[in-house]
C-alpha positions in Angstrom: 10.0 -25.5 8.5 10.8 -23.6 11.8 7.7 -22.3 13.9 8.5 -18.5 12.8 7.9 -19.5 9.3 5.2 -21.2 9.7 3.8 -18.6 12.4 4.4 -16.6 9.2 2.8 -18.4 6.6 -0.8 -19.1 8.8 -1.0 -14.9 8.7 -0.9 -15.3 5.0 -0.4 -12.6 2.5 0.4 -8.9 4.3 -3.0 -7.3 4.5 -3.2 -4.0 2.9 -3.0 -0.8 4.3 -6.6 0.0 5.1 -6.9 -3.8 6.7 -3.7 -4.3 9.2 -4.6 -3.0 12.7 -1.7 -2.0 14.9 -1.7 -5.5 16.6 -1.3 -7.5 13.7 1.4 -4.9 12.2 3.8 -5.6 15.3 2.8 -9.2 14.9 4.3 -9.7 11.1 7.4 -6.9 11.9 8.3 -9.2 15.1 8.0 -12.7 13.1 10.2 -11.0 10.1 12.5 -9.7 11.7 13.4 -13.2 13.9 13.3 -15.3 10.6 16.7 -14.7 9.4 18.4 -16.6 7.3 15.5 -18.8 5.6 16.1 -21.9 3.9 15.2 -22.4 0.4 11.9 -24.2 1.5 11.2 -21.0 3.9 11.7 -18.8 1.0 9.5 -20.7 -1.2 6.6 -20.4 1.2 7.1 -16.6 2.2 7.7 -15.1 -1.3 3.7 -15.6 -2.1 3.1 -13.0 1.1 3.4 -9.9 -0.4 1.1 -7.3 0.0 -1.1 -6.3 -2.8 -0.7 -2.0 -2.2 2.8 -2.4 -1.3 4.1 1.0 -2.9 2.3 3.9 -1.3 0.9 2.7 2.2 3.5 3.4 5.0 2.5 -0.2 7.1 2.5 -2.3 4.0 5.4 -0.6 2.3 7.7 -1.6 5.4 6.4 -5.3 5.9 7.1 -5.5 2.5 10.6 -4.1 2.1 11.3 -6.6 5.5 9.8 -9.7 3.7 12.2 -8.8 0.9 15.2 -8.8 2.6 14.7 -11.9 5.0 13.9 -13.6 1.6 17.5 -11.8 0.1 19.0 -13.9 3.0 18.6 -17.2 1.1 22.2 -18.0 -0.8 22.5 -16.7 -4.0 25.2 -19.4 -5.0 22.8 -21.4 -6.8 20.9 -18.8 -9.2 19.1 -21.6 -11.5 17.1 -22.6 -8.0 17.0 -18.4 -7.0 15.5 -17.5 -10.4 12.6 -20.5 -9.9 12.0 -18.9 -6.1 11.7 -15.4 -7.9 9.1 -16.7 -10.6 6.8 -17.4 -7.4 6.6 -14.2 -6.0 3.0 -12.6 -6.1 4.0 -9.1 -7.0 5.3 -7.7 -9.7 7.2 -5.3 -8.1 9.3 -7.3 -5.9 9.6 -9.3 -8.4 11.5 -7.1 -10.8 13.2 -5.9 -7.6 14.4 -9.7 -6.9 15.7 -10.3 -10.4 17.5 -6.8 -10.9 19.7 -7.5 -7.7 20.4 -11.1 -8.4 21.5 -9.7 -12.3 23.6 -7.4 -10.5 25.2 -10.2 -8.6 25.4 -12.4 -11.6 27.3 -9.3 -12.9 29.9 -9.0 -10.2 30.4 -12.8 -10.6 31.4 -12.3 -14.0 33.9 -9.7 -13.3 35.9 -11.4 -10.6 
């Protein structure tokens, strides 16, 4: 696991709104947006960071939508393995969010 991840993975879950000062806000945005592309193994241990007030709190609500799309960088090609990596995620949002864009993926497969 490369340092940024596990830089990543010592913060632990996003704090919420009310809890992330400044300074630890532009810590998480700068390790985020350096991670791309993750590894499998990366993905596995960053999908359980979610934030628990992720949908209305303007701090939380980016780190979030970030740690969802450096995890989207992991390879699609092998869905069984991408569906077990979205089972892990700690929110039920992203969640649902994860497994409504790999079905549309799945879906463009089919028609090509």
């Amino acid at each position: 696991m490369r340092n940024i991840i596990a830089e990543l993975v010592r913060l632990g879950k996003i704090p919420n709104n009310d809890d992330i000062s400044d300074e630890l806000f532009s810590k998480y945005t700068e390790l985020i947006e350096n991670a791309e592309p993750l590894t499998y193994d990366e993905a596995e241990a960053l999908i359980v960071l979610f934030s628990d007030d992720c949908l209305l709190s303007d701090k939380c609500f980016y780190l979030n939508e970030q740690l969802f799309m450096l995890i989207e960088s992991v390879d699609y090609q092998y869905v069984d393995r991408y569906k077990k990596l979205i089972s892990k995620c700690n929110s039920n949002y992203y969640k649902e969010l994860f497994e409504a864009r790999l079905n549309n993926y799945i879906q463009y497969l089919k028609k090509k």
